[in-house]
C-alpha positions in Angstrom: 48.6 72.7 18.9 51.4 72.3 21.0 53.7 69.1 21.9 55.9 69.0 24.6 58.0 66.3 25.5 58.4 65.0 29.0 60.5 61.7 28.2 62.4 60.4 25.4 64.0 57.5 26.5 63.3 53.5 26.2 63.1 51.5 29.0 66.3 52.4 31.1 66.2 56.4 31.9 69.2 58.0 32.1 70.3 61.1 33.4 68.8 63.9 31.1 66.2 61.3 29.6 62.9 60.3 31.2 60.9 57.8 30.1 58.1 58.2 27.8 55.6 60.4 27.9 54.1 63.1 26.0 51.5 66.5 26.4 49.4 68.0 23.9 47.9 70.8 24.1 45.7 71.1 21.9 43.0 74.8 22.5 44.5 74.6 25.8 43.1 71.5 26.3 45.9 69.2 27.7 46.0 65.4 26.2 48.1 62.8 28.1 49.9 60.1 26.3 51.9 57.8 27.6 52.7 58.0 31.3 56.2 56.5 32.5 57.9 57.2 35.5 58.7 60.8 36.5 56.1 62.5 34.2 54.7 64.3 36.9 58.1 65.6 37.9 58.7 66.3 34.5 55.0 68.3 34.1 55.9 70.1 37.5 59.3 71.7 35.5 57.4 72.3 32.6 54.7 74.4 34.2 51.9 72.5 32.5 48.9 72.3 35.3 47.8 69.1 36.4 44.3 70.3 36.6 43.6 70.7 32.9 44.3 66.8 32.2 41.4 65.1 31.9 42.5 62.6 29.1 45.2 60.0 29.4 46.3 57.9 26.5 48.2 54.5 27.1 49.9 53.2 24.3 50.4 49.8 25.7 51.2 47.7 29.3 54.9 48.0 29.7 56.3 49.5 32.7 58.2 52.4 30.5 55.3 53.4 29.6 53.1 53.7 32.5 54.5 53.6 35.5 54.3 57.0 36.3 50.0 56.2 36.2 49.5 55.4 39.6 52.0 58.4 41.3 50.4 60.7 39.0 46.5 59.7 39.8 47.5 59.3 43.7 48.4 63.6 43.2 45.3 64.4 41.4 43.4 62.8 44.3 45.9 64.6 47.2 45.2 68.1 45.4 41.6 67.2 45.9 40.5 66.5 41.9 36.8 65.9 41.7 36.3 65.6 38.1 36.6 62.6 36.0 39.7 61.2 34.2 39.4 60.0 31.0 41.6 57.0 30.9 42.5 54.9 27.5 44.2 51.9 27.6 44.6 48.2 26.4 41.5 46.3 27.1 41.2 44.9 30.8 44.2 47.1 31.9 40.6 48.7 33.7 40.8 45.5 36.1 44.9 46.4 37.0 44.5 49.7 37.9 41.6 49.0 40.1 43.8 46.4 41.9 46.0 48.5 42.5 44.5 51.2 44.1 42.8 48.5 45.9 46.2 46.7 47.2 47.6 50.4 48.1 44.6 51.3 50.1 44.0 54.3 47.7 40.2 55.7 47.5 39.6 58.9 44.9 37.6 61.3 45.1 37.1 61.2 41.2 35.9 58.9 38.8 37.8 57.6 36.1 36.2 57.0 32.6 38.2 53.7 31.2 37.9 53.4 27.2 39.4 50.0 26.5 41.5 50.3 23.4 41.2 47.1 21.2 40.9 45.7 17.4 42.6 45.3 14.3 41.5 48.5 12.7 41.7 52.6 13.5 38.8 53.6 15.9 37.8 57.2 16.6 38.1 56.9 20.7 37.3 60.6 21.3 35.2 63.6 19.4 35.7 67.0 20.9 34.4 70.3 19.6 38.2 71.4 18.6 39.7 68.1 18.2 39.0 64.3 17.1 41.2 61.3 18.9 41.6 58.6 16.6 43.6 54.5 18.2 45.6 52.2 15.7 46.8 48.9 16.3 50.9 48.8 16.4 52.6 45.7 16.1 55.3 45.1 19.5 55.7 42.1 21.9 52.5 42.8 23.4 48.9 44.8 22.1 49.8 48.3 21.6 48.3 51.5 20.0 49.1 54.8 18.3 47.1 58.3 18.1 46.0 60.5 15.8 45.1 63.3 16.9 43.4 66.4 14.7 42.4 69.5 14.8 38.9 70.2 13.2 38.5 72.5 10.8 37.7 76.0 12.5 34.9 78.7 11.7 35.9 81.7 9.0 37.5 84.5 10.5 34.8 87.3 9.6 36.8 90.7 8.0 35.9 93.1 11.0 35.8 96.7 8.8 33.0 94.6 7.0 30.4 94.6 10.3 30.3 98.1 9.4 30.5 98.7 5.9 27.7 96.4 5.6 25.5 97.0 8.6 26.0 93.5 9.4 24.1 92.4 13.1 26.0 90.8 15.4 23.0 87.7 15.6 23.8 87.1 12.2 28.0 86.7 12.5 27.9 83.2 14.0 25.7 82.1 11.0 28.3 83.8 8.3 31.3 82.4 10.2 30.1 79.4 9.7 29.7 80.2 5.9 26.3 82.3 5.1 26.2 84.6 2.6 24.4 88.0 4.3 21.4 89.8 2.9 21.6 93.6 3.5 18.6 95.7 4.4 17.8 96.6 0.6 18.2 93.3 -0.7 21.9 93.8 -1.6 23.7 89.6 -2.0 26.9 89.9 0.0 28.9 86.9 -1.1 30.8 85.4 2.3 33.8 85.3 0.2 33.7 89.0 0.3 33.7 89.3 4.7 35.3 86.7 6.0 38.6 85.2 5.8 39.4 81.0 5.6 40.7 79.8 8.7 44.3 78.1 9.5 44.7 74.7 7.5 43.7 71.8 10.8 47.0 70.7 12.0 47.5 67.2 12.9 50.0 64.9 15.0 50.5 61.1 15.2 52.2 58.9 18.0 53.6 55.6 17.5 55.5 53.9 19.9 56.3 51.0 20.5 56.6 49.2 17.1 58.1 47.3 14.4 57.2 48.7 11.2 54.4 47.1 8.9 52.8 47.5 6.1 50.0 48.9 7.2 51.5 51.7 9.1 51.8 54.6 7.0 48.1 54.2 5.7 47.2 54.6 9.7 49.4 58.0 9.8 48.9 59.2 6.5 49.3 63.2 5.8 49.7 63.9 9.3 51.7 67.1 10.0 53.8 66.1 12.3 54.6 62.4 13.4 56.4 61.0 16.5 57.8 58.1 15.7 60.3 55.6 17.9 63.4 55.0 16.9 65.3 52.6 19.5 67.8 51.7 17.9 70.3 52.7 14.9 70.3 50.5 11.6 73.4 49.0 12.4 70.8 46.9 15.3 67.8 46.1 13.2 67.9 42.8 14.3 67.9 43.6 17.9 64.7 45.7 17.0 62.9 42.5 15.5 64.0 40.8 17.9 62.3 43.2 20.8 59.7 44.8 18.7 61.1 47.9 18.2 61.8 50.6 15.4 65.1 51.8 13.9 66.0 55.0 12.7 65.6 54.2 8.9 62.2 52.6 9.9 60.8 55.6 11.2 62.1 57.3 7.9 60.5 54.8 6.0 57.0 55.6 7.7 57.3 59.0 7.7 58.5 58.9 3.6 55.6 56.2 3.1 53.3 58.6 4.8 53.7 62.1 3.7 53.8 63.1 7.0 55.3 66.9 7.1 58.2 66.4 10.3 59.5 63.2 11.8 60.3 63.8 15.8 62.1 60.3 16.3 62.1 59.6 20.3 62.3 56.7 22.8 65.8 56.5 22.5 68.0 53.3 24.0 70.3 54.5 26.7 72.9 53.1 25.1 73.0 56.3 23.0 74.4 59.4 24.9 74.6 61.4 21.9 71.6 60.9 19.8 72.5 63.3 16.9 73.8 60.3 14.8 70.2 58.8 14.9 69.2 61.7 13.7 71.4 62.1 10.8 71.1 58.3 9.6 67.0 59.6 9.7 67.4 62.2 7.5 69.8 60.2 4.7 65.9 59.2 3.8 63.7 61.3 5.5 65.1 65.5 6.0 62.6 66.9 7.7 63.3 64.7 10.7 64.5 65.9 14.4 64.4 64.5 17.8 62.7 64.6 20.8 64.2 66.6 24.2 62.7 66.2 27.3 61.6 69.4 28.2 61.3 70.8 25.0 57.7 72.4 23.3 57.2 72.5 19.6 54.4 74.3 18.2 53.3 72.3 15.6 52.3 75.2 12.8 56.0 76.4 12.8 57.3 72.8 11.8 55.0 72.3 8.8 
């Protein structure tokens, strides 16, 4: 699993900061979330193809956050896109997007599959063979939602040197991948322990944004591996973040410690802060393990656990 980040700013983008959106790739399978303005530019300079995005993820209705949407869908239709898009989004936010491809005379050639996000509680939105997609309710100045996304627990890795030691079929490898013991030809127990390897621990990777923190929070991102997290503002503004429904930098911490998540990425950054290396810093007086988000820059997820 890979995250790349294609904006890290709040509302007002500045000059090296894009509004927010995010790609993971997840077995090469590319996952949307958030979509503000510029993302496709941003996806263009970060060579991720538009063709393998079939799920988009909105995390709620403001403009930061989704204005990029309509550009991005009006592409997928110009480079002639037949399959479906998977949108998910605030419930009735279905009835917007229809308008406006209605108002700007815009017809595609490709369906789009609209999973209203809604509720109180966690709800598993999507259940892939690699991957499970889970919404949470956030608390901001309008209904929003976080993901959690992860990573299924993969078949064991069968010891290759074993196929032949043990005269082992190759009809019967899917079965001991998926953990048979094997039978030899004169009865002989082979324990699966004994040819096959465990596979990689799951990874796992949480978005929040935008939110105030709550109490209920950390139990909705609990253990994740890695965990983006906004952080608008600096402490010395927490009540210009409770005011807008926003996060601070020793919020985030506080989820992220609360949590036992493994890294904190803090992002969505006011543009009042040019130099976000101080936000960074105040994070880590409670939570270390904490960095921030670049636009433009891919983590693999294994190498920050």
């Amino acid at each position: 699993m890979k995250l790349t980040i294609l904006g890290s700013s709040s509302a007002l983008p500045t000059s090296d900061r894009y509004p927010s959106a995010h790609v993971l790739n997840a077995h090469e399978r590319l996952f949307l979330i958030d979509c503000g303005e510029g993302t496709q530019m941003q996806l263009r300079k970060c060579n991720l193809r538009f063709g393998k995005i079939n799920h988009i993820f909105i995390s709620h209705l403001h403009g930061d956050h989704i204005f990029g949407l309509y550009g991005l869908l009006s592409t997928f239709n110009l480079m002639g896109r037949e399959n479906p898009v998977h949108v998910y989004a605030p419930e009735g936010y279905d009835q917007m997007l229809n308008s406006h491809l209605k108002d700007f005379d815009i017809t595609l050639n490709f369906e789009i599959l609209f999973t209203p996000l809604k509720g109180k509680d966690p709800v598993r939105i999507l259940d892939e063979k690699y991957i499970t997609i889970t919404s949470f309710p956030l608390q901001h100045r309008v209904e929003a939602f976080g993901f959690v996304f992860r990573e299924k627990l993969a078949e064991r890795n069968i010891i290759k040197a074993s196929i032949e030691k043990y005269g082992i079929p190759f009809v019967r490898i899917p079965a001991i991948k998926k953990g048979e013991d094997f039978l030899t030809g004169d009865g002989q127990l082979i324990r699966n322990e004994e040819i096959t390897t465990p596979p990689a621990k799951p990874l796992s990777y949480a978005y929040c944004s935008d939110t105030m923190f709550f109490s209920r929070l950390p139990e909705f991102v609990k253990d994740v591996d890695v965990l983006y997290h906004e952080a608008t503002f600096d402490a010395d503004l927490s009540e210009l973040a409770k005011m807008t429904g926003h996060s601070t930098t020793i919020d985030a911490a506080n989820c992220a410690k609360a949590a036992n998540v493994g890294t904190l990425i803090i992002g969505h950054f006011s543009a009042r802060y040019r130099d976000i290396s101080p936000l960074v810093n105040e994070a880590k007086t409670i939570f270390p393990a904490t960095i921030a988000a670049i636009d433009g820059t891919t983590y693999d997820l294994r190498e920050l656990i």
